[in-house]
mmCIF file of the N, C-alpha and C atoms, coordinates in Angstrom:
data_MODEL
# 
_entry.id   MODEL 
# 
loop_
_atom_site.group_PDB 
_atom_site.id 
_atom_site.type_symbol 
_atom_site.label_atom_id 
_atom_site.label_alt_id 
_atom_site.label_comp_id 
_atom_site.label_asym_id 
_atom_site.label_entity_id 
_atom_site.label_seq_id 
_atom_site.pdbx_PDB_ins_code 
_atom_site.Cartn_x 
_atom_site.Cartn_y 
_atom_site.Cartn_z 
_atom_site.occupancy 
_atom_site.B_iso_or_equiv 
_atom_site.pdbx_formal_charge 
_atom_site.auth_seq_id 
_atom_site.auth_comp_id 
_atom_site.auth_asym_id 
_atom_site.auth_atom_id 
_atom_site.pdbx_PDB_model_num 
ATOM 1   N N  . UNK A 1 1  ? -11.257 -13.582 -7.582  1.00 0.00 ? 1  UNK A N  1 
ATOM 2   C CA . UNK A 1 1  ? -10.566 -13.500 -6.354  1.00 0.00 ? 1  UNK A CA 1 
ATOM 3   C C  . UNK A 1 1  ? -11.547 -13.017 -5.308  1.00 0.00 ? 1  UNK A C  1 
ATOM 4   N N  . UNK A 1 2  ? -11.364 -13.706 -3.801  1.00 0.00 ? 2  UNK A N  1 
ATOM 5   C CA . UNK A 1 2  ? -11.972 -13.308 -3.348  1.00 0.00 ? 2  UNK A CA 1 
ATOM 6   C C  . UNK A 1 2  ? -11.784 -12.920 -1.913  1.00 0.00 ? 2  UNK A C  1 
ATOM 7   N N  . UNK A 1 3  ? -11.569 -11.620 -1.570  1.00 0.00 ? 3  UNK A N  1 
ATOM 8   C CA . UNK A 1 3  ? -10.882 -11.090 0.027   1.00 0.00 ? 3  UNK A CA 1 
ATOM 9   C C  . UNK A 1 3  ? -11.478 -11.290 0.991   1.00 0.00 ? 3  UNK A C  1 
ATOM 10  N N  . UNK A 1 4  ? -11.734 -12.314 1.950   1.00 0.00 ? 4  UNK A N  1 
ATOM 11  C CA . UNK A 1 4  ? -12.036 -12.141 3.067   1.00 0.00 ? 4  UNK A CA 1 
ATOM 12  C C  . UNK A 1 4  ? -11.524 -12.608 4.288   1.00 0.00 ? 4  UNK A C  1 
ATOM 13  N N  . UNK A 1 5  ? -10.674 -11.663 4.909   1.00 0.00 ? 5  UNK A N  1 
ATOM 14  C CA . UNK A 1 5  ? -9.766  -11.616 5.904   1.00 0.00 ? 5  UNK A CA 1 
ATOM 15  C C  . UNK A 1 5  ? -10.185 -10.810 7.064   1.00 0.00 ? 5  UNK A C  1 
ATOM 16  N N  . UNK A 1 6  ? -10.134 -11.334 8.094   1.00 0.00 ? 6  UNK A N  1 
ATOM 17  C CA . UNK A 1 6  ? -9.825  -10.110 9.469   1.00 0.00 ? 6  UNK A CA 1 
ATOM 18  C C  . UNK A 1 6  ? -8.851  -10.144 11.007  1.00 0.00 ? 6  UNK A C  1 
ATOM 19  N N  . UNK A 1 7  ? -9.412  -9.201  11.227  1.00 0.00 ? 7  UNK A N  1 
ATOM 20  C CA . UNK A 1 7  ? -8.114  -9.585  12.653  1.00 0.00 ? 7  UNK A CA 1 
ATOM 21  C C  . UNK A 1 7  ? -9.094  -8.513  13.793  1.00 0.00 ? 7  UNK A C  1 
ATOM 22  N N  . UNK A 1 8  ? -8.959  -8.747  15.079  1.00 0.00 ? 8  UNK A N  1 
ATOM 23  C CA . UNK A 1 8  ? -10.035 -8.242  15.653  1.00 0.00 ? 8  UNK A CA 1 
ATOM 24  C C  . UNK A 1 8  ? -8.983  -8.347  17.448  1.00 0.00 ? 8  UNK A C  1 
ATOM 25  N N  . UNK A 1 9  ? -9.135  -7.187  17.975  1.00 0.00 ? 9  UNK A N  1 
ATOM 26  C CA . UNK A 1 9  ? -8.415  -7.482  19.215  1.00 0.00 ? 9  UNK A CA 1 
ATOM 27  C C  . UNK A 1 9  ? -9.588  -6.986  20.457  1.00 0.00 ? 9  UNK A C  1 
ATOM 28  N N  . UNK A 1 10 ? -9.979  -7.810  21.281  1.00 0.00 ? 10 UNK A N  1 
ATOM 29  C CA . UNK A 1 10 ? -11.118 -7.135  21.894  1.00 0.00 ? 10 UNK A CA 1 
ATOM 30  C C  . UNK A 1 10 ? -10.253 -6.618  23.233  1.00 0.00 ? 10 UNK A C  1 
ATOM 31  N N  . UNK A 1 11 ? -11.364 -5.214  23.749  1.00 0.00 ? 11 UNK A N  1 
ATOM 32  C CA . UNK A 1 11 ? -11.263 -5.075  25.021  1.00 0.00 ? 11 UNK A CA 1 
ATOM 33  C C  . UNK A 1 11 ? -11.417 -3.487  24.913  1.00 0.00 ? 11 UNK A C  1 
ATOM 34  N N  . UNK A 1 12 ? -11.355 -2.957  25.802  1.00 0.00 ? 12 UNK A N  1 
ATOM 35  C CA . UNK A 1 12 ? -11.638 -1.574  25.953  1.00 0.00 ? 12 UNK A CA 1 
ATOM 36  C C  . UNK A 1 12 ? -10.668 -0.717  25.158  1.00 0.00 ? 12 UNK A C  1 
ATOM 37  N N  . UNK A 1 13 ? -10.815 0.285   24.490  1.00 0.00 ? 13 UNK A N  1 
ATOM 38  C CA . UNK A 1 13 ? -10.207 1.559   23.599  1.00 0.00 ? 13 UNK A CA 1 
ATOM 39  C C  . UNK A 1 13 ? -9.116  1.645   24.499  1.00 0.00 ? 13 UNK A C  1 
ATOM 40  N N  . UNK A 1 14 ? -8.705  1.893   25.893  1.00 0.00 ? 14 UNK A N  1 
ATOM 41  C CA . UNK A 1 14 ? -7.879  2.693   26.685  1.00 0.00 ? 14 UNK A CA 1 
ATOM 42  C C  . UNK A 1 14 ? -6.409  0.886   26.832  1.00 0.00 ? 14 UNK A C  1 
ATOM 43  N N  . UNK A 1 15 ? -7.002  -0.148  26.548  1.00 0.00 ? 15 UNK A N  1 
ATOM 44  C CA . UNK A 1 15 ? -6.334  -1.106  26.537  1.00 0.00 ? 15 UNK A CA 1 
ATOM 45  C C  . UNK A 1 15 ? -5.760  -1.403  25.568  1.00 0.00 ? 15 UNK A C  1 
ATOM 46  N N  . UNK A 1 16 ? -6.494  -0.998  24.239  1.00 0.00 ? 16 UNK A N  1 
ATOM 47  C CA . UNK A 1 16 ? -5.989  -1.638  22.828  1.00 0.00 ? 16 UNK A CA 1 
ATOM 48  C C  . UNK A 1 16 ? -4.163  -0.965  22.809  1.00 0.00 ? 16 UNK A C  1 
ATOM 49  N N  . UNK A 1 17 ? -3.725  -1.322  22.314  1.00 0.00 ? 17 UNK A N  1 
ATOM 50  C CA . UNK A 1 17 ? -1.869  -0.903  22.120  1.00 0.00 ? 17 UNK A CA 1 
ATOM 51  C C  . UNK A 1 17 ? -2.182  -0.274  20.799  1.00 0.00 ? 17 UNK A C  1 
ATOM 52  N N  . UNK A 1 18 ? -0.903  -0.025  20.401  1.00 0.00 ? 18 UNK A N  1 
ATOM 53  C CA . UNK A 1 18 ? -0.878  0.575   19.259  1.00 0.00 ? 18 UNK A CA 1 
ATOM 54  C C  . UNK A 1 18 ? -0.167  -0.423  18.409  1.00 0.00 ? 18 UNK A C  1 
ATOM 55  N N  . UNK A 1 19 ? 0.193   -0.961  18.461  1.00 0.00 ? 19 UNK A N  1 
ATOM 56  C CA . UNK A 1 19 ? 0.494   -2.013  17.988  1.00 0.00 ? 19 UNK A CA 1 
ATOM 57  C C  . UNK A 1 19 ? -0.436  -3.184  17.659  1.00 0.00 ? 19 UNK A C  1 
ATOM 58  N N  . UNK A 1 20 ? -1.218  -3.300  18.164  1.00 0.00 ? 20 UNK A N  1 
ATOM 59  C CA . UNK A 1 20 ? -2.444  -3.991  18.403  1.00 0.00 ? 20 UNK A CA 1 
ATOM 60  C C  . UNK A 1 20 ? -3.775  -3.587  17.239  1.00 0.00 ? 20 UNK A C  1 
ATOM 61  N N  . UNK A 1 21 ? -3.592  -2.324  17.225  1.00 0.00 ? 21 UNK A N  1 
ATOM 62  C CA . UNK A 1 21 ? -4.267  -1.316  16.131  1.00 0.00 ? 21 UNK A CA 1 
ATOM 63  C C  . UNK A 1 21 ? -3.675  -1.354  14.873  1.00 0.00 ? 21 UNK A C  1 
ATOM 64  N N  . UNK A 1 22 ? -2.247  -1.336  14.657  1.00 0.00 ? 22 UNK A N  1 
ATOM 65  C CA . UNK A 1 22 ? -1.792  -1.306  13.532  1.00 0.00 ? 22 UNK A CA 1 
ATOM 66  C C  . UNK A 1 22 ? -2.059  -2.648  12.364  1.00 0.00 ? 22 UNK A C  1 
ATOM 67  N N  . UNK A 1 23 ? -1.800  -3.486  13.405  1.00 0.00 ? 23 UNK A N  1 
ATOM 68  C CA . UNK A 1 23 ? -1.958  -4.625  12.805  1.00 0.00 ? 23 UNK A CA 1 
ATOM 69  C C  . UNK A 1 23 ? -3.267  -4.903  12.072  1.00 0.00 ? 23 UNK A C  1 
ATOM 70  N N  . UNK A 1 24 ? -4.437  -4.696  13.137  1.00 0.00 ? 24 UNK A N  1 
ATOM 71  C CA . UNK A 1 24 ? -5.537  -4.745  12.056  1.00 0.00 ? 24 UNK A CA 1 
ATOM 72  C C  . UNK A 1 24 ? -5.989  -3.872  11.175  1.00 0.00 ? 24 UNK A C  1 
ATOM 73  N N  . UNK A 1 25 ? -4.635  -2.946  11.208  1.00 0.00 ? 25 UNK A N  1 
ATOM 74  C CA . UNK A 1 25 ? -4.971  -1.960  9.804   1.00 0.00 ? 25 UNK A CA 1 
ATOM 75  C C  . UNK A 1 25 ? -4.206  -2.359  8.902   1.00 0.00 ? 25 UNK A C  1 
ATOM 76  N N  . UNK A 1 26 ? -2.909  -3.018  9.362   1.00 0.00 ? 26 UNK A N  1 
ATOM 77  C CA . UNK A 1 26 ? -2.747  -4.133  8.125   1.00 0.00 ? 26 UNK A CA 1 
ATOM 78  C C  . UNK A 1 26 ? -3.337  -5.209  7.634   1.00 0.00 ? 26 UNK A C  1 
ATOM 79  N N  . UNK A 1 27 ? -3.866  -6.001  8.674   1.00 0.00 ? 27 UNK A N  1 
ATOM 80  C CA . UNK A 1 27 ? -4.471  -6.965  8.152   1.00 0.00 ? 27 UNK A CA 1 
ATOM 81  C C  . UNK A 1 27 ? -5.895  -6.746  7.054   1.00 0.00 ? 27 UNK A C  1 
ATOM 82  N N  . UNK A 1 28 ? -7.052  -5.524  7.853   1.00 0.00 ? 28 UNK A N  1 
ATOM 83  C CA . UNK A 1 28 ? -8.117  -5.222  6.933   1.00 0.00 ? 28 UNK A CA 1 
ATOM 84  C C  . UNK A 1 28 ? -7.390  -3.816  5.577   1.00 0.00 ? 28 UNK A C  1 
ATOM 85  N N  . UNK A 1 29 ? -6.746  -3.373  5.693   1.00 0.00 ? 29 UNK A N  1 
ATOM 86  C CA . UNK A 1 29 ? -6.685  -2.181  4.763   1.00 0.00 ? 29 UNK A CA 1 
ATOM 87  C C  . UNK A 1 29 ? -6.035  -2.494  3.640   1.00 0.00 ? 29 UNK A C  1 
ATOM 88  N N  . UNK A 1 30 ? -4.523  -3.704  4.225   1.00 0.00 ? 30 UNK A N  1 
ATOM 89  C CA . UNK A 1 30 ? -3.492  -3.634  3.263   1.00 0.00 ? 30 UNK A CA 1 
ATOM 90  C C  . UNK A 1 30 ? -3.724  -5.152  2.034   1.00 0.00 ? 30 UNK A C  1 
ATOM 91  N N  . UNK A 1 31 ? -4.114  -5.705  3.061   1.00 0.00 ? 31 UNK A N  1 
ATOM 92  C CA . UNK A 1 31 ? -4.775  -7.332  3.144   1.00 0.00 ? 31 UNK A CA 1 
ATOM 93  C C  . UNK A 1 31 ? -5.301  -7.396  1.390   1.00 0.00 ? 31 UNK A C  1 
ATOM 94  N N  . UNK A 1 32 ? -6.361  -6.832  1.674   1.00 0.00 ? 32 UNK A N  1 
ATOM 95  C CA . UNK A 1 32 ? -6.751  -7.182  0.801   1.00 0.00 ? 32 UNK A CA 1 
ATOM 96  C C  . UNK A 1 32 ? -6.129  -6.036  -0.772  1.00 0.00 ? 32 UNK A C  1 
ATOM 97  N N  . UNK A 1 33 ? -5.606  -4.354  -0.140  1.00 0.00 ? 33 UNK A N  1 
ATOM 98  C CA . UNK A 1 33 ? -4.798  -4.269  -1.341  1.00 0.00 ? 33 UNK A CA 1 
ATOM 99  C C  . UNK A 1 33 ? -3.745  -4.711  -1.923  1.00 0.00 ? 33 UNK A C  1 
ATOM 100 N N  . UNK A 1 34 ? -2.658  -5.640  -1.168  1.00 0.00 ? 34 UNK A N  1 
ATOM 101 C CA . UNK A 1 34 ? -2.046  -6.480  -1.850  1.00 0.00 ? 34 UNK A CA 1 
ATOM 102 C C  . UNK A 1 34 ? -1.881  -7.902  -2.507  1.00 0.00 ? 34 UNK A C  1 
ATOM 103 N N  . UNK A 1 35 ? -3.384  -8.390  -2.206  1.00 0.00 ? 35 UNK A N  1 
ATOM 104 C CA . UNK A 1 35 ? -4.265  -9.442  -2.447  1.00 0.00 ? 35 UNK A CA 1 
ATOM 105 C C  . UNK A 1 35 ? -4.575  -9.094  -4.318  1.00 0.00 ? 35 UNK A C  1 
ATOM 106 N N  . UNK A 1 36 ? -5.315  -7.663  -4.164  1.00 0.00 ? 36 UNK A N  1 
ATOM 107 C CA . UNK A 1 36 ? -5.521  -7.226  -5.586  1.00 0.00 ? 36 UNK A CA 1 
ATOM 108 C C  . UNK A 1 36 ? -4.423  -7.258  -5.861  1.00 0.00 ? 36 UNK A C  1 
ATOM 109 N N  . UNK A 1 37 ? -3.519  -6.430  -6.131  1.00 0.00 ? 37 UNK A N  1 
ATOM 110 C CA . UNK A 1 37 ? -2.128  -5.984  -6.533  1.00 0.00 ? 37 UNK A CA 1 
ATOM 111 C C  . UNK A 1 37 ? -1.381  -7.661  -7.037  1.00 0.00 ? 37 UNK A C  1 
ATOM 112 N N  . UNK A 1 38 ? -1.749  -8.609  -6.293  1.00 0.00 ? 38 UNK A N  1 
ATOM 113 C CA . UNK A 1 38 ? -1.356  -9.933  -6.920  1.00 0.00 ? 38 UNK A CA 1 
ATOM 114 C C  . UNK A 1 38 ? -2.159  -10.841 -7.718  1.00 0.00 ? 38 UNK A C  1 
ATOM 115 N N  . UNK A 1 39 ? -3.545  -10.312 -7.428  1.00 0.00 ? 39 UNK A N  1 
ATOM 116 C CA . UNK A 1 39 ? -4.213  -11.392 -8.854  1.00 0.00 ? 39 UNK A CA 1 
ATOM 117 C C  . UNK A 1 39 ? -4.617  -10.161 -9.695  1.00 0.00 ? 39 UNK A C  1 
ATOM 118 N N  . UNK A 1 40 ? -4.141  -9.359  -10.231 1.00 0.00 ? 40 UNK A N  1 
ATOM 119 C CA . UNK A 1 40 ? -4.894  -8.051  -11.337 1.00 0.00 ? 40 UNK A CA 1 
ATOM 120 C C  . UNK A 1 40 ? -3.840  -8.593  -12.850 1.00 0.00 ? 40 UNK A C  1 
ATOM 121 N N  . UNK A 1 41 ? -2.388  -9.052  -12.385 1.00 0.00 ? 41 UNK A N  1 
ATOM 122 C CA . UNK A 1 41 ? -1.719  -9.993  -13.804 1.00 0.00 ? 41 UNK A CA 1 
ATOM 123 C C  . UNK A 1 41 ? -2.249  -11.244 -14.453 1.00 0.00 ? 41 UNK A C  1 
ATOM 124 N N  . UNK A 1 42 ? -2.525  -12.015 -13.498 1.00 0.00 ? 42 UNK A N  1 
ATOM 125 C CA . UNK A 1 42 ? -2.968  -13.141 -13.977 1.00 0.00 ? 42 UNK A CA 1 
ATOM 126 C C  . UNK A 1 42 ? -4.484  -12.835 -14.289 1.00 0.00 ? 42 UNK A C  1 
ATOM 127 N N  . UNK A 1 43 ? -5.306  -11.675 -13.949 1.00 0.00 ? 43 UNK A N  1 
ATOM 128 C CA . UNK A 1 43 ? -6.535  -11.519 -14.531 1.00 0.00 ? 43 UNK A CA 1 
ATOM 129 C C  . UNK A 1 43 ? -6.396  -11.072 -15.776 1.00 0.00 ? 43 UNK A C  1 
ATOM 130 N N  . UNK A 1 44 ? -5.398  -10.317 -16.006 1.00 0.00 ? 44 UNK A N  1 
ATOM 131 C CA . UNK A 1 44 ? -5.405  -9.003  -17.330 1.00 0.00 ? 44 UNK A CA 1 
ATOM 132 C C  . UNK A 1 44 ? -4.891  -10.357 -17.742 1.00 0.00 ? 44 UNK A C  1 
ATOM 133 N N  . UNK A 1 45 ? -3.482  -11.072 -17.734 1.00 0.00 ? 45 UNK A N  1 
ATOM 134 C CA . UNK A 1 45 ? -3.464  -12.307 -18.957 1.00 0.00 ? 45 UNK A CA 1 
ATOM 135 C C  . UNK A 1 45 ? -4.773  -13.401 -19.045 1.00 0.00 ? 45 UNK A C  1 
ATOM 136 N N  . UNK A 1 46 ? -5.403  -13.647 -18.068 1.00 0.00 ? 46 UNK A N  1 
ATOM 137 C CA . UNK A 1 46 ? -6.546  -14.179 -18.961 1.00 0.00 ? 46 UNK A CA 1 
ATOM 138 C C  . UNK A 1 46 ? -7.502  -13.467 -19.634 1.00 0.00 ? 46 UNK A C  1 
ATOM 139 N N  . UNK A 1 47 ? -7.224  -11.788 -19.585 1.00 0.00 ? 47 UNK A N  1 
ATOM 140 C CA . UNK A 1 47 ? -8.795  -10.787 -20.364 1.00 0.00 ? 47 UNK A CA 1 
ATOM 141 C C  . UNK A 1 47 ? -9.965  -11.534 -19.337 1.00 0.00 ? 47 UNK A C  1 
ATOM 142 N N  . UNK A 1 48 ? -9.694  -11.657 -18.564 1.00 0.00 ? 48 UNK A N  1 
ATOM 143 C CA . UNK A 1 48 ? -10.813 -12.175 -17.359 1.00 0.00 ? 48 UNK A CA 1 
ATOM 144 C C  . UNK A 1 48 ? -10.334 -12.269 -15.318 1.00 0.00 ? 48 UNK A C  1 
ATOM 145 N N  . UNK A 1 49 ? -11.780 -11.990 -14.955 1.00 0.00 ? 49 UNK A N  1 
ATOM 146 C CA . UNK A 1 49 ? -11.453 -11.886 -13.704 1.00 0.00 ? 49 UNK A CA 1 
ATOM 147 C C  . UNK A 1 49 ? -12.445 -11.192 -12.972 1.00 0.00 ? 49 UNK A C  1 
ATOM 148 N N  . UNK A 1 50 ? -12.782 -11.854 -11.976 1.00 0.00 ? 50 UNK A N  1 
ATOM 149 C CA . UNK A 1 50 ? -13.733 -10.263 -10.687 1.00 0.00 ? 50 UNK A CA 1 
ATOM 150 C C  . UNK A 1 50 ? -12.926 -10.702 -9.413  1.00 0.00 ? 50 UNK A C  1 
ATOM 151 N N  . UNK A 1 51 ? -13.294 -9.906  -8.617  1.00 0.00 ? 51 UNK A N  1 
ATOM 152 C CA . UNK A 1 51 ? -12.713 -9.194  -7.555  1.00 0.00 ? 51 UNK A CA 1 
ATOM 153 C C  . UNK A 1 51 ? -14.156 -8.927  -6.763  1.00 0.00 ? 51 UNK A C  1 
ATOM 154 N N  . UNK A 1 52 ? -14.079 -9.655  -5.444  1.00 0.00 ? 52 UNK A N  1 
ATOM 155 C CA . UNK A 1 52 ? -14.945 -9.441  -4.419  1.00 0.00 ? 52 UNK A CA 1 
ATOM 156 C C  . UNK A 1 52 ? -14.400 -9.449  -3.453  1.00 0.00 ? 52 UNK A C  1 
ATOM 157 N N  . UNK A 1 53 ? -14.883 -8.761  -2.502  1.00 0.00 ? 53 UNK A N  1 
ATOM 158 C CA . UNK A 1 53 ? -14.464 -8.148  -1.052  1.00 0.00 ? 53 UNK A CA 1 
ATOM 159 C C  . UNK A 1 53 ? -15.637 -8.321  -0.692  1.00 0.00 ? 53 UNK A C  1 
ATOM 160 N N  . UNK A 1 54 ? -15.595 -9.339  0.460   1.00 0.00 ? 54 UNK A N  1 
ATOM 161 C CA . UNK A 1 54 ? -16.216 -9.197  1.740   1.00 0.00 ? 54 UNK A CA 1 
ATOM 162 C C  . UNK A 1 54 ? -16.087 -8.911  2.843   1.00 0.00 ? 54 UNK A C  1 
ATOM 163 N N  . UNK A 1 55 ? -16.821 -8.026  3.343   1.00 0.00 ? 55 UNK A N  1 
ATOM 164 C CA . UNK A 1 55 ? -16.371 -7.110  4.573   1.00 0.00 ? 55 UNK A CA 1 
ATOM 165 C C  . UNK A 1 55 ? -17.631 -7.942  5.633   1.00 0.00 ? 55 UNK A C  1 
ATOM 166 N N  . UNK A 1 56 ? -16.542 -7.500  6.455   1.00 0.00 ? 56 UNK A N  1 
ATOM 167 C CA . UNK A 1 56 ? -17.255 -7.897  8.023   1.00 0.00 ? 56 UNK A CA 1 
ATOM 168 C C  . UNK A 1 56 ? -18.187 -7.285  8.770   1.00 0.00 ? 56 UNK A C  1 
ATOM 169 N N  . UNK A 1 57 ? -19.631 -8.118  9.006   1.00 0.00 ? 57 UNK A N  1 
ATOM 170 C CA . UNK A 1 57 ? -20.703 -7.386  9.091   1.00 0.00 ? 57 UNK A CA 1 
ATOM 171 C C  . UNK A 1 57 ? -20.131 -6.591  10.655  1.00 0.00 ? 57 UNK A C  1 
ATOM 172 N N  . UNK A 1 58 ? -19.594 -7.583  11.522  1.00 0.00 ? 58 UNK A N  1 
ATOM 173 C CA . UNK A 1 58 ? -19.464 -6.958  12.675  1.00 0.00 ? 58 UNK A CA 1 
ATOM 174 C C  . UNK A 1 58 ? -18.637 -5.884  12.650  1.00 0.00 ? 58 UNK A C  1 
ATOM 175 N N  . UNK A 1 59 ? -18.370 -5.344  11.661  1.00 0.00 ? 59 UNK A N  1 
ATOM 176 C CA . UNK A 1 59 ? -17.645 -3.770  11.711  1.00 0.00 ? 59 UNK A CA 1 
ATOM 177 C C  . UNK A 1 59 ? -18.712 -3.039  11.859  1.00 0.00 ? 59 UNK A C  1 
ATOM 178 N N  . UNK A 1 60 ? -19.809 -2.972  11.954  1.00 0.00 ? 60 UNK A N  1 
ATOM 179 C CA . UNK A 1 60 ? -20.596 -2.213  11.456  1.00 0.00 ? 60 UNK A CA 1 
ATOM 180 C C  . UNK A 1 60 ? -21.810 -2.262  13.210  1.00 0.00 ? 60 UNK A C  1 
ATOM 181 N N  . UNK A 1 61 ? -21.245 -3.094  13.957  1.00 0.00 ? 61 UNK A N  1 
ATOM 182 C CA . UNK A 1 61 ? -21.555 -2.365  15.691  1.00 0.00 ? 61 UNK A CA 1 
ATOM 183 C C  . UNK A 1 61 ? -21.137 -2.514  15.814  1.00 0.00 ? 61 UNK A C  1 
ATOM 184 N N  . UNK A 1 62 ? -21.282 -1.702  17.220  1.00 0.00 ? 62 UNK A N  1 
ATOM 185 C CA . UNK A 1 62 ? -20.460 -1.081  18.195  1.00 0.00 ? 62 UNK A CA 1 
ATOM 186 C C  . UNK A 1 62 ? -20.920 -1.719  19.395  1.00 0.00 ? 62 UNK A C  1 
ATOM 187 N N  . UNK A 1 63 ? -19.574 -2.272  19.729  1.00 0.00 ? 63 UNK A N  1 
ATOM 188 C CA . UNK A 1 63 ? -19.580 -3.040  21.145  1.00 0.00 ? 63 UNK A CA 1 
ATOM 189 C C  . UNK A 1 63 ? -18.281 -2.265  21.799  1.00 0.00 ? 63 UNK A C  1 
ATOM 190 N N  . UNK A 1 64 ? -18.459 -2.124  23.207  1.00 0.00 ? 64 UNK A N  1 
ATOM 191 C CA . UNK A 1 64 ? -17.781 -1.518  23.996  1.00 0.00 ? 64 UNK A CA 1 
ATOM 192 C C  . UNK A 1 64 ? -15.984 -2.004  23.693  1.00 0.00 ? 64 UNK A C  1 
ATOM 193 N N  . UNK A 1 65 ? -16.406 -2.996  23.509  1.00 0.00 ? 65 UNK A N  1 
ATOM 194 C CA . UNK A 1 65 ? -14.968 -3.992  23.632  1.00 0.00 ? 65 UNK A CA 1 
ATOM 195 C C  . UNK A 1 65 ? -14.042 -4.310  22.433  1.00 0.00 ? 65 UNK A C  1 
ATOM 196 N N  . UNK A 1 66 ? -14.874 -4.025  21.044  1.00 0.00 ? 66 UNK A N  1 
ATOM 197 C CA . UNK A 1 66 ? -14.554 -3.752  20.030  1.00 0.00 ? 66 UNK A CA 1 
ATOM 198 C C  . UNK A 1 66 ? -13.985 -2.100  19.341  1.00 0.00 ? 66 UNK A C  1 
ATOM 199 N N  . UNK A 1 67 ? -13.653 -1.242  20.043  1.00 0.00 ? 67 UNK A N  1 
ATOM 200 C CA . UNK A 1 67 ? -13.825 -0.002  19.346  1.00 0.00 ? 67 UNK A CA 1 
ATOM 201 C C  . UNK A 1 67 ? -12.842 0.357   18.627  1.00 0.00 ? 67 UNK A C  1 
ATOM 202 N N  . UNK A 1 68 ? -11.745 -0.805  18.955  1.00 0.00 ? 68 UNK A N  1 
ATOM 203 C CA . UNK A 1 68 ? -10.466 -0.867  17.410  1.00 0.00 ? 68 UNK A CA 1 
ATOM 204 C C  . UNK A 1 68 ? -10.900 -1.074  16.105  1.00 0.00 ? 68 UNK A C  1 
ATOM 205 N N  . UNK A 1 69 ? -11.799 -1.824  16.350  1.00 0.00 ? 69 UNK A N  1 
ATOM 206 C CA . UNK A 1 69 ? -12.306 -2.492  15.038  1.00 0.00 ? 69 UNK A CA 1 
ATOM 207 C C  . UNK A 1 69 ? -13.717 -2.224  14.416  1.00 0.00 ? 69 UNK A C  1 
ATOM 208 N N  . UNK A 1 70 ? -14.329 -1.375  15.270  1.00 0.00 ? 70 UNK A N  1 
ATOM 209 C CA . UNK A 1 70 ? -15.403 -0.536  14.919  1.00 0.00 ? 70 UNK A CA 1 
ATOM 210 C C  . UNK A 1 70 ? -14.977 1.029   14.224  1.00 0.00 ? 70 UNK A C  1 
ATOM 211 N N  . UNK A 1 71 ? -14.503 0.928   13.585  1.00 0.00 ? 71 UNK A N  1 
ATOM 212 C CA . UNK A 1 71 ? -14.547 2.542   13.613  1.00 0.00 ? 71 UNK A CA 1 
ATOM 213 C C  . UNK A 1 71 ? -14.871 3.065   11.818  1.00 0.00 ? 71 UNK A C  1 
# 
């Protein structure tokens, strides 16, 4: 299995909603734990399986306009 999902809302910190925030903490946090949580049966019945997560390089700067999704 393999997670790679995101959600990204640009624009200044003082603009982002909260709602706006939540979401991409569902989309990156929950995303992919209920992603696992649905292929970990069908792995354990085959005695086989990996699990990769790819994360998003652009989490990792910091742009003014991004700081929901930087953190």
């Amino acid at each position: 299995m393999v997670a790679n999902a995101g959600l990204e809302h640009l624009g200044p910190v003082d603009t982002l909603t909260d709602e706006e925030l939540e979401e991409m903490v569902r989309v990156h946090l929950y995303g992919p734990f209920h992603l696992v949580q649905a292929a970990l049966p069908v792995m354990r019945s085959q005695s086989a399986g990996t699990l990769v997560y790819v994360p998003s390089p652009m989490a990792r700067l910091g742009f003014a306009w991004s700081t929901g999704y930087c953190h």
